[in-house]
Each structure stands twice: as C-alpha cells, then as structure tokens.
N, C-alpha and C positions, 0 to 999 in steps of 0.2 A: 384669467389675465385681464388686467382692466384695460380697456381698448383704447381709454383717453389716453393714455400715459405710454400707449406704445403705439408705431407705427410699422411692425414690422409686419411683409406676408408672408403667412403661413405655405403659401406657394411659392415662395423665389426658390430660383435654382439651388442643390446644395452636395455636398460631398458629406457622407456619413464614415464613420469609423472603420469598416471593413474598407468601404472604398479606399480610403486613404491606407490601409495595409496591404491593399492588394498593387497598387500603385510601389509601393517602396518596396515590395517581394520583389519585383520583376529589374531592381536596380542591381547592376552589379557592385560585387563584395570592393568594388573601388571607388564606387560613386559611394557607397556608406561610410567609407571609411572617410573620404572627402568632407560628406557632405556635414559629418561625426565631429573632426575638426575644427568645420567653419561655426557648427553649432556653439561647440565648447570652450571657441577662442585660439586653439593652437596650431591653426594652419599658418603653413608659414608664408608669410610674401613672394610673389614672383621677384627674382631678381631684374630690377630694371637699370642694365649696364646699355651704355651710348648706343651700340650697334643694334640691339634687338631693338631697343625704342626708333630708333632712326628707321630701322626694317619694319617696324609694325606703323609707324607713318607711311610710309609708301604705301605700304598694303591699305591701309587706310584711304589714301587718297583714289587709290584703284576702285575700291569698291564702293565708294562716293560716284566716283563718274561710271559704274554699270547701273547702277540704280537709273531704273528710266524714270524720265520728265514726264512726271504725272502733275496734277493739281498739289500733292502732298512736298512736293519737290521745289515750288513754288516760294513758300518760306523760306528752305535754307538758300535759295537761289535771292533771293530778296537780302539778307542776313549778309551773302559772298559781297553784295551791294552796296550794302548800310556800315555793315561792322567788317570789314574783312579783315584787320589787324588782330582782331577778338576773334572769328568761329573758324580762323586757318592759324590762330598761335597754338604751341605745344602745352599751352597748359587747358585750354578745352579743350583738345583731342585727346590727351592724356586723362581726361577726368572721365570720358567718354568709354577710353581704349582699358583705361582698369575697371571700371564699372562690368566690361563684360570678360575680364581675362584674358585681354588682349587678342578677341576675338573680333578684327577685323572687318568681317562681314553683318558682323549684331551690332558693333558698334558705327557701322557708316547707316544703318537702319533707324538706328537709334537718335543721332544725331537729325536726320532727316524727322524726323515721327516730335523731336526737340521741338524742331523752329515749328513746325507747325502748329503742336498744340501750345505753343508759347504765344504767338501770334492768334489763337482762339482765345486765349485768358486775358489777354494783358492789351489788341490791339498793335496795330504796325506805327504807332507812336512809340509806345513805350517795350514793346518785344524788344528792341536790336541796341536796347541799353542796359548796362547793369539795373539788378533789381535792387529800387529803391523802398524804403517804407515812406520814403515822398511821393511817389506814385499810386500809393494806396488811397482808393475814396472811403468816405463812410466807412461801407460797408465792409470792405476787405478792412478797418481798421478796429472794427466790431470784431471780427472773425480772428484777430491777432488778440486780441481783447482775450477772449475768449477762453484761449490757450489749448484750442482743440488738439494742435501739435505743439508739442515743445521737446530740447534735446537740453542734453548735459555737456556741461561744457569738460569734464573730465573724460577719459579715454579708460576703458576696461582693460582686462588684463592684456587679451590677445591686441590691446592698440585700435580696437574698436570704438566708433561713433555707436553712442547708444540715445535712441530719442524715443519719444512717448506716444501715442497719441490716445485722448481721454474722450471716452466715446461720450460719455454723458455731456462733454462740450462741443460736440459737432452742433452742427444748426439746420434742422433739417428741411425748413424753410426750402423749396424751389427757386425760388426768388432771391435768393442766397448762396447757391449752389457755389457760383464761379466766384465768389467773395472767399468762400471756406478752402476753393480750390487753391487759387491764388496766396492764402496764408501758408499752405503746403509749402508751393512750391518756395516763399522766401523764407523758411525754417529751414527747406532741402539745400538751400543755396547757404545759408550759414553757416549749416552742416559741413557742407563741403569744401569750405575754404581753407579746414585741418585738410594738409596733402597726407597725413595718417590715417583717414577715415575715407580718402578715395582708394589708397591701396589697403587697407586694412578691412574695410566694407563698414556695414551697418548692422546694429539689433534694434527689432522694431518690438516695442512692448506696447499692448493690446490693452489698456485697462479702465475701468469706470471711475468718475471723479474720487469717489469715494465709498465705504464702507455701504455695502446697501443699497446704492445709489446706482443701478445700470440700465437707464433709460434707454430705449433700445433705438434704432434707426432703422431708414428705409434701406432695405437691400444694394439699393444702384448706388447710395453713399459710399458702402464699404468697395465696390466693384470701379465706380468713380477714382478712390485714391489708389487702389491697388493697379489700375490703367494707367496713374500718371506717375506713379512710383515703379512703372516698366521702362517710361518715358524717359525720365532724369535718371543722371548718369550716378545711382546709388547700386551698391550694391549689396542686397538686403543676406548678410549672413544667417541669422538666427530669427523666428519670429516667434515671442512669447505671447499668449493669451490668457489675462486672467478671466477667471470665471468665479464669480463667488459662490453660486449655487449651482446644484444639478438643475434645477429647473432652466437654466439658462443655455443648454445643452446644444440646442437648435439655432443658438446664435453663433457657437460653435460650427454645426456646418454649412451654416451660409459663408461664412468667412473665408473656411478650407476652398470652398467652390472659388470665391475672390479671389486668392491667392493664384489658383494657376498651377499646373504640374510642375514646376520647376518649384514652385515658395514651399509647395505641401510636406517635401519630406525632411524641410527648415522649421516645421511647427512644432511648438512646444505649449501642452496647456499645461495650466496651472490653477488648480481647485481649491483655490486658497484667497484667505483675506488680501485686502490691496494692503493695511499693513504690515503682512507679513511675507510681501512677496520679496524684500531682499533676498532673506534667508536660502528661499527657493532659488533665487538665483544666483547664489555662490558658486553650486558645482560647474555654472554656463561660465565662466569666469567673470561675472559682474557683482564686484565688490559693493557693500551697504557705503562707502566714502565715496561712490559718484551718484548715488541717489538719495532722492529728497525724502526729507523725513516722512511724508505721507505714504510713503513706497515702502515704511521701514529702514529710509535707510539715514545715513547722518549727514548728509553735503548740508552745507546751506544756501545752496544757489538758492532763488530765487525768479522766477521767472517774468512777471513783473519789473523788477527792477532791470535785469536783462532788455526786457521791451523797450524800457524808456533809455537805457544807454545807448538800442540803434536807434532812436528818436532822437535824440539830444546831438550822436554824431551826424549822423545825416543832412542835417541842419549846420552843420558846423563847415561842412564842404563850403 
C-alpha cells in the first residue's frame, strides 16, 4: 500500500465479519424482521394522528426537564433563550420525536446533545439561527465545494431520503475538520426539510468519487460523522457501502466499528463497481431514476448546480 496516498491506521478500532454475525444472531426474529423492512424500504410509517403526537409532546417535554443541568444542558438552556418560538415549535420536536420512533426519552437526549454540538460547530452567534450557506467561511465553503456529502432530491420507493457521502471528497486535513463537519450538518438540514424523509428515515450510501479512485481516510473522520449523524434528528434506515476491491476490506470494518450496534445490522456492502451500483440497489428499493448517472443511474440532478441555487436564494432573503 503506498503510505502517501493513504492515511489510514492499521490499528484503529474495528468490527470484523463474524462479529457483526454474532451481534445480528442474538437479535430477535422481530427486530430482523424490522430491521428487514427498513433496509428494503417497506416498513410502514407510524401513524401520526392529533392525540398520539400531542401525547408524545408531553412526554417529550417530561423528559426534557429530568435531564439534569449539566454543562451539556447549557445550549439547549441557551436556545429556550435565543430561539424559543423555533426549539419548543411542533415542527423541531417532531423532526426530533420521528428520528427516534417516537421515543421520547432518546429524543429529549437527543435534542440536548443537538444544541450543544451545534453551538461547538457553528459558535453561539450563528447556533440559535437557521443554517445558512451565508454563514459559511472559506473553509466550510471549500468543503460544500467539495461535495463530500450530497442527497438526491427524488424519494425512493419506500418514501426515503437517499444521500451520498463520497469518501474520496472528505478533506482530511485537521485543520479542516469542523469545516467538513459543518457541510454535513447543512446537507442534513436540506435533507430534512421533505417532512417524507423525517418520517420515512434515510439511506446513507458509502462510496469512492469514482471508478478506482478510494483514497482512504483517517479513522476518527468516519467516527466523527457517524457521532454527529446520532446527533441530528435523521433517521438512518439502510447503510450501503461500496467497495471496489477486496483489498479494501479493512476499510470495511473500521466503518462497521463507526456505525455502532444499532447502524450494524442496517449494513449492506456492496463489491461492485460505483458504476454499477444502481443495479445493486434495486432489490433495497432505490431505483437507477433518483441516482446520478455516475452511480449508474439516469437522474440528472446535478449537484453543483444545486449548490449554487442555495447560493443565489440565500442572498435573495
């Protein structure tokens, strides 16, 4: 392996194939059957009628005020302050409350663990206002550049948000780190302005700019986005990884390690060219008409040109 052109270590933590078998054995034949569905798109929506929503606010609000006043508590305490018409309206609580299945407890954690790593990215200027691409310096506009994350703007079978993230465009720079973060988080906020893709969830696809092309990254990068993608209120259905080669194997379970017991038994590789991974992904219910033709498939989105339409509106405020 030529060491200029990677930085990965051969020592970061990692989950191997067995592991990850022995982990989904121990699931019950209900959590596969679940977990079966959310991979292949045909789980069905909670129904959210007046009374449960209105019952899973209260709960909400309860489990908001047991969380003890820690240091972390501080932001959204800051946020009730700044923005209280925005982080007590029904539509970020709701973005929040589906993100975990209308669990209550994960979602007032959640919300919490929010403002604070918001207010570490963005600063207590620009935290407690919508995300703008006018707020972006330089650097976070390099990192938008970039296109390390991008989503499709069409919905999959099952009503899913499907977005990308292209490794070979991360920036693995240190010094860069919270610039690359910060593009995340306003791709995730895009994202989830479809109210189909807060209840509907997310597929996150793993894959190298292109044919050949899988420049690999430092370990904390991948563990970095998978911490602040527990953070925002997404909720990741399916995660596909492509792999072009076996030798790339090891990049495989550093990831699985990333992801966490709950994403693991969401994985799906894929040992196949990046132009042929449409195909691969019909049986998951993602059709070749919401991906770019690089992925195999026929959209013409454009991502780019995307970028500079939130440019152009932003400016137009």
């Amino acid at each position: 392996i030529n060491s200029t052109n990677m930085s990965i270590s051969f020592s970061a933590p990692r989950i191997n194939e067995e592991a990850l078998e022995q982990e989904i054995a121990k699931l019950s034949s209900e959590e596969r059957e679940r977990i079966h569905a959310d991979v292949h798109g045909t789980a069905v929506p909670i129904e959210e009628n007046f009374d449960f929503v209105e019952d899973s606010f209260r709960s909400l609000d309860e489990q908001l005020k047991v969380i003890s006043s820690d240091e972390k508590k501080e932001a959204f305490e800051m946020a009730q302050l700044r923005c209280p018409d925005y982080v007590n309206g029904s539509e970020f609580r709701l973005m929040f409350l589906r993100s975990t299945r209308f669990d209550a407890s994960l979602a007032a954690q959640k919300i919490v663990d929010y403002w604070q790593r918001k207010v570490e990215l963005f600063g207590k200027e620009k935290a407690f206002r919508k995300l703008s691409i006018r707020d972006m310096n330089e650097e976070d506009e390099e990192a938008l550049n970039r296109g390390g994350f991008q989503f499709f703007p069409e919905l999959d079978k099952g009503r899913r948000g499907v977005w990308c993230s292209r490794r070979s465009l991360w920036d693995n720079r240190v010094s860069h780190r919270a610039s690359m973060m910060r593009s995340l988080w306003f791709i995730a906020h895009a994202l989830l302005e479809n109210q189909q893709v807060q209840k509907n969830g997310v597929v996150t696809l793993l894959v190298p700019k292109e044919a050949g092309n899988e420049s690999s990254n430092d370990p904390k990068i991948v563990r970095f986005i998978f911490r602040d993608l527990g953070i925002l209120p997404i909720r990741i259905q399916a995660f596909h990884h492509v792999l072009e080669s076996q030798t790339l194997k090891f990049m495989r379970d550093i990831t699985l390690f990333a992801l966490g017991p709950s994403l693991r038994a969401r994985y799906r590789e894929h040992l196949v060219r990046v132009c042929d991974l449409a195909k691969e992904l019909e049986p998951y219910g993602i059709d070749a008409d919401i991906l770019p033709a690089d992925l195999g498939g026929t959209s013409d989105f454009n991502y780019e040109s995307w970028l500079q339409a939130q440019r152009d509106s932003s400016f137009e405020r």
